[in-house]
N, C-alpha and C positions, 0 to 999 in steps of 0.2 A: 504494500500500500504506500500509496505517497504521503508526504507530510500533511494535506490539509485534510486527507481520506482518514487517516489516523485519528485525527481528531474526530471527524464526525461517528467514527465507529467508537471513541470514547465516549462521547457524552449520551451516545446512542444507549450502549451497553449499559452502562451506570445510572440512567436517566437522570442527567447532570442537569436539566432545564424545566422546571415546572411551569405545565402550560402556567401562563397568565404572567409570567413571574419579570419580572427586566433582570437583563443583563448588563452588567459592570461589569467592563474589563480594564483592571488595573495595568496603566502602562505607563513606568518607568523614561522609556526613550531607550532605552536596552537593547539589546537582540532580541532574547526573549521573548519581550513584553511586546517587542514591535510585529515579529510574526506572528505572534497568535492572534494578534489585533487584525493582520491582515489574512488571516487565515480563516477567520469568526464572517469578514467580511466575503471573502472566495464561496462562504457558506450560504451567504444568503441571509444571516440572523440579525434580526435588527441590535444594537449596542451604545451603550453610552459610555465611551473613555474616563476615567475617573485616573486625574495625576496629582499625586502631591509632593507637592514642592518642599524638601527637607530642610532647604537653605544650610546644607550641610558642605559646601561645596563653592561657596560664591558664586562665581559669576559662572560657573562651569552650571551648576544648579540652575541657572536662568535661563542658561542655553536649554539642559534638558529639557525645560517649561515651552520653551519656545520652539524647539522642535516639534515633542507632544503636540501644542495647538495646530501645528500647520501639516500635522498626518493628516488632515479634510473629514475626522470622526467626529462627528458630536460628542463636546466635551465639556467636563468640568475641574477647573481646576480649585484647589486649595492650597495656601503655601503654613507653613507651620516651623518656626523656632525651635528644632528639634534639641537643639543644642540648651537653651530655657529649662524647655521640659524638662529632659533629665536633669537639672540641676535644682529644680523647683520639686520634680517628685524623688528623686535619691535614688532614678535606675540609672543602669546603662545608656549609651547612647541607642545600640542595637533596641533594649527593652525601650527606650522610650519612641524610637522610631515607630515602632510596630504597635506601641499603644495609639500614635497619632493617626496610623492608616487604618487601625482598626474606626478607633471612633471619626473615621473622614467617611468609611464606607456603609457605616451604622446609619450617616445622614440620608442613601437610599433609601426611599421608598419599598414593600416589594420587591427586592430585588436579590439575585443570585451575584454574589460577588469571585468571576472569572480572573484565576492569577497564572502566571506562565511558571511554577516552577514543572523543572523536566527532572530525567532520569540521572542524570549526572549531579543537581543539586538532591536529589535520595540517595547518593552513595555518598556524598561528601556529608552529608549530615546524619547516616547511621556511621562513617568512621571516627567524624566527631564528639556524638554520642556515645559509641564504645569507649572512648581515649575517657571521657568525663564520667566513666561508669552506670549510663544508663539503664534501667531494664528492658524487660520485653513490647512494654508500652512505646516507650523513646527510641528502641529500634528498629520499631515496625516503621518507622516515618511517617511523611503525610499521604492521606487518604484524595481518593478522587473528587469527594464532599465530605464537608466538614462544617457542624456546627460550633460556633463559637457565640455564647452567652446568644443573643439576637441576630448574630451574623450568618449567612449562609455564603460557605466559600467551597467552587468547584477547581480540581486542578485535572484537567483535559491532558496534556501533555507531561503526564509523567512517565509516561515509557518509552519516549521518545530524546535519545541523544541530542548532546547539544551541536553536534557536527551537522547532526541532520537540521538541527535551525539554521545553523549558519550556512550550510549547503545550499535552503531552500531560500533564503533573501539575496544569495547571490544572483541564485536562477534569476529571480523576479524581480532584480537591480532594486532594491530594497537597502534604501542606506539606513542607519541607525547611530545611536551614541554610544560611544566607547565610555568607560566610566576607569579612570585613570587608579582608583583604585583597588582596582580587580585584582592587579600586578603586583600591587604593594605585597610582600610577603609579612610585614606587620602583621597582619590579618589573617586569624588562625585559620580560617576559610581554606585562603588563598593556599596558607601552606600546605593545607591536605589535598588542595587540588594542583601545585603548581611540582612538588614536591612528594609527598609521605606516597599518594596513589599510585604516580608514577614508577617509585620504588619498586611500592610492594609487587606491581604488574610482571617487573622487570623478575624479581625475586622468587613470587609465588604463584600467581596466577596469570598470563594472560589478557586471562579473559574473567577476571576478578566482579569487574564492573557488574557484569552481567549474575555471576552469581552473588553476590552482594544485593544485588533485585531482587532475586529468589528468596533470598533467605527474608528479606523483607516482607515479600508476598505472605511467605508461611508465618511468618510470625503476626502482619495485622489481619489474616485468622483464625489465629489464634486465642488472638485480644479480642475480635468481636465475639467469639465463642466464649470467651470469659466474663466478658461485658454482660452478654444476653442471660449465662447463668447468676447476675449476681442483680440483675433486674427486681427490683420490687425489695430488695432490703437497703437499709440505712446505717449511717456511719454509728447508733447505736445500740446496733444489733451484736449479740457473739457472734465473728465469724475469725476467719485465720487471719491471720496476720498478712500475708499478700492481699487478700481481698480486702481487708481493709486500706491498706497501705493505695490499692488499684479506687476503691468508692471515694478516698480522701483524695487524690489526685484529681478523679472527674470533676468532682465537688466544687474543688478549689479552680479550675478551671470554668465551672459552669458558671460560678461567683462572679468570675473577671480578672483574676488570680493573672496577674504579669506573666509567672513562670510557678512552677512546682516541683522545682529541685527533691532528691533524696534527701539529702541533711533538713530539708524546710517540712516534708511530711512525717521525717521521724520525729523530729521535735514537737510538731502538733500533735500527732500521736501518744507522745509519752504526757504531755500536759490533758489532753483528754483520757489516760489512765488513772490519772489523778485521781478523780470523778470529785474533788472538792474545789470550794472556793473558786476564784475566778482569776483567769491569766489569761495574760494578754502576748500574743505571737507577734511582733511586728513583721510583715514579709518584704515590704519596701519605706520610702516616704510617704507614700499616700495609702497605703491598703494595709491590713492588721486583721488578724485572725483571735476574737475574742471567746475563749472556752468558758462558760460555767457549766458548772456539775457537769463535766463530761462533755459537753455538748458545745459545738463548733458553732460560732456567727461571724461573717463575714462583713468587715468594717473598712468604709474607703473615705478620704479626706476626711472634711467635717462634719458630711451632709445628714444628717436623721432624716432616718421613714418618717412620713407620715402616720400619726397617732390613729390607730382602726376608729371605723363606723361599726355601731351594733345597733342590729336589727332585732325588737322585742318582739314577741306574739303574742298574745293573751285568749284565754277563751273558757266560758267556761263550763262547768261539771262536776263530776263526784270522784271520789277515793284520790289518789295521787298515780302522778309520772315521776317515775325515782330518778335522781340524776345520776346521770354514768359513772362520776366520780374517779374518774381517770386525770382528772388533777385540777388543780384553781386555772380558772382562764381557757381552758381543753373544751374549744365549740366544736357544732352545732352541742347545745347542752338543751336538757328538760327539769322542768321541777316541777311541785304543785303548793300552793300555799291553802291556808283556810281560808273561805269564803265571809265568814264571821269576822273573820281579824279585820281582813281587807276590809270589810263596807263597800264604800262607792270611793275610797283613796284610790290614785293611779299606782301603778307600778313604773317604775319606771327605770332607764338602763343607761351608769354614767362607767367611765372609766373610773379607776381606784384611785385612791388618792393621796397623803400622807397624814396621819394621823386616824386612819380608819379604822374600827372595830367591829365586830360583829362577837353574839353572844351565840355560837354556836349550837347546833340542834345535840345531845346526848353528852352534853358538857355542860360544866357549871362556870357558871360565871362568864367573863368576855376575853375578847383578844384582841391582838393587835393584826391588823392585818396583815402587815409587815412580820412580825413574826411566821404566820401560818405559811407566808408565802414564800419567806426561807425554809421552812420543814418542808413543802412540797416540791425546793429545790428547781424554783421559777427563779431563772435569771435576772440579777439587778436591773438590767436594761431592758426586760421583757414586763415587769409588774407594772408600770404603770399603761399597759397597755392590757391590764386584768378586769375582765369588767364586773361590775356592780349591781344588782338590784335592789332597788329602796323602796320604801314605802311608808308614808308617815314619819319623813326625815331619818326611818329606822335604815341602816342593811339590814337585809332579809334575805340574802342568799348569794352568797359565791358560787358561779356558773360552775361544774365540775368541781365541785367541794362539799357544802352542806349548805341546806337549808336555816337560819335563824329559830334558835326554841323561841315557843309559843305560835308561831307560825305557820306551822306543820297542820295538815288536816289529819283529823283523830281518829277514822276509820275507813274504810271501803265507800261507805252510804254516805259521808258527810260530804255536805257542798264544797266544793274547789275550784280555785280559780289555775287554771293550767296555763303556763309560759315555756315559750320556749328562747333564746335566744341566740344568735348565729352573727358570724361577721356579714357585715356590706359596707364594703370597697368600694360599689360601682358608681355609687353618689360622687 
């Protein structure tokens, strides 16, 4: 098959293009990025050019921008301080580049975001990965589609050498930009490709490249074989220690997670064995991994969620609806109070508060709520987002906890007023 045939039996096979969906394709000014652009175009498939500007490069960076515009694709550019960034969130330049193209490409609508890495960046980046001690996840390399947090990224040309790009812009007098530091061997990249690979070729294999693919192929399925078996449990279930170590990686990726080094998931790991008190991961400048009682939340700059909406029910009837009692805060919850207690007072459903009490149903005397909400091992940063039910100024019931004494209905036959309570978001 030829180079643009290639592609269309890639995205064919893979079904890299959801009807409906726009296509971005990222281009650099590269080789790479240039033929695939022009090879999306050979296809017939409508596309919109998305290039950003790293301004990592001066005036050379301007040039790329201004080549980009004048390839005749409908395009959008964004230019971005890459240099800022990482200096403002405490990654690398690589990590903060790739945070910026992420969120440039997040700005699509709809859309599948098209990148030209090929076969030869999956050998250079499983040799990479082996040098830095990856597992089987990190070796398997990148996939033909790949979700990232909201992102949808297809890569069409990964089994496709980089000789055969460069072969096919020659055919088609296809000029493109050279990026001067491709050469630099500074650049552990460069060195594996300019350098270590060549070696090993010379030394061991051949025809190394190609099985380096292979072993690729076997190993990402492998990982979706592993993946699809660990489907439907969570990072606070018993499971081994791989699968854990594979759920906390996903996790931390699906969060928005920069990266997910080994030394970065055993340390969250061993702080979530803890299963006490509350520690704090930082993973960069801007992102932080906060564990209580065991349990992982994903924390970026400054910004706080939005405090939940709770949506009341009320109706009423006889005997009660037990509440689940699977913890304070734990919705969709049920309860039933007396009809007699209640009268014609509303009920009504706030967030918790500080200084809140409640006199407990099978208990004497009162508490603090704040206490209860430490025994039930509710996260400092999650209780004021625990909600309430009052009535007559009184609490009268922690959703997923207990009902208030005196407020309980006294039998089967007696009138009750039934509630139910659930989040709404969609307000």
């Amino acid at each position: 098959m030829n180079f643009v045939e290639t592609i269309r039996v890639a995205i064919d096979r893979h079904e890299l293009i959801p009807d409906g969906a726009n296509l971005v394709v990222g281009v650099s000014g590269g080789a790479d990025s240039v033929a695939f652009a022009r090879a999306v175009q050979h296809l017939g498939i409508p596309f919109t050019v998305a290039h950003l500007n790293h301004n990592l490069r001066g005036a050379e960076s301007a040039e790329d921008e201004r080549f980009v515009r004048a390839l005749g694709f409908p395009t959008v550019v964004k230019s971005v301080d890459v240099n800022a960034l990482a200096a403002e969130t405490g990654v690398s330049i690589e990590m903060a580049a790739r945070q910026a193209r992420h969120d440039f490409f997040a700005e699509f609508d709809d859309a599948v975001i098209a990148l030209a890495h090929h076969a030869d960046d999956q050998v250079e980046t499983f040799l990479l990965k082996l040098a830095r001690g990856a597992g089987p996840d990190g070796l398997g390399g990148m996939s033909p589609w790949q979700e990232i947090g909201t992102l949808r990224i297809i890569r069409p040309m990964l089994t496709i050498p980089r000789s055969a790009i460069l072969d096919w812009l020659k055919e088609i007098d296809q000029p493109w930009r050279e990026d001067a530091s491709n050469a630099d061997d500074a650049f552990l990249r460069n060195k594996v490709r300019l350098e270590a690979l060549p070696m090993l070729e010379r030394a061991l294999n051949p025809n190394l490249r190609g099985t380096i693919l292979r072993s690729m192929d076997i190993l990402r399925a492998e990982n979706a074989w592993m993946d699809a078996l660990l489907e439907g449990f969570s990072l606070q279930d018993e499971l081994p220690l791989a699968a854990k170590r594979r759920l906390l990686r996903k996790w931390l990726f699906d969060q928005g997670a920069a990266e997910a080094g080994f030394e970065m998931v055993e340390s969250i790991l061993e702080l979530m064995e803890l299963g006490t008190g509350t520690k704090i991961f930082e993973l960069n400048a801007r992102q932080r991994v906060v564990v209580e009682y065991g349990a992982p939340r994903f924390e970026e700059g400054g910004a706080r969620k939005p405090r939940p909406r709770f949506k009341l029910t009320t109706e009423p009837g006889t005997g009660w609806r037990k509440d689940h009692g699977r913890g304070a805060g734990v919705l969709p919850a049920e309860a039933s109070f007396s009809a007699e207690r209640v009268g014609d007072a509303p009920i009504e459903i706030r967030a918790a508060r500080a200084g809140d009490r409640i006199a407990p149903m099978g208990m004497e005397g009162s508490r603090k709520l704040q206490d209860i909400l430490t025994d039930q091992k509710v996260p400092k940063a999650e209780r004021e987002n625990v909600p309430v039910a009052t009535c007559r100024g009184e609490i009268v019931w922690v959703p997923g906890y207990r009902v208030a004494r005196g407020w309980e209905v006294a039998d089967a036959e007696a009138a009750a007023v039934h509630v139910k309570v659930e989040r709404n978001d969609s307000e």
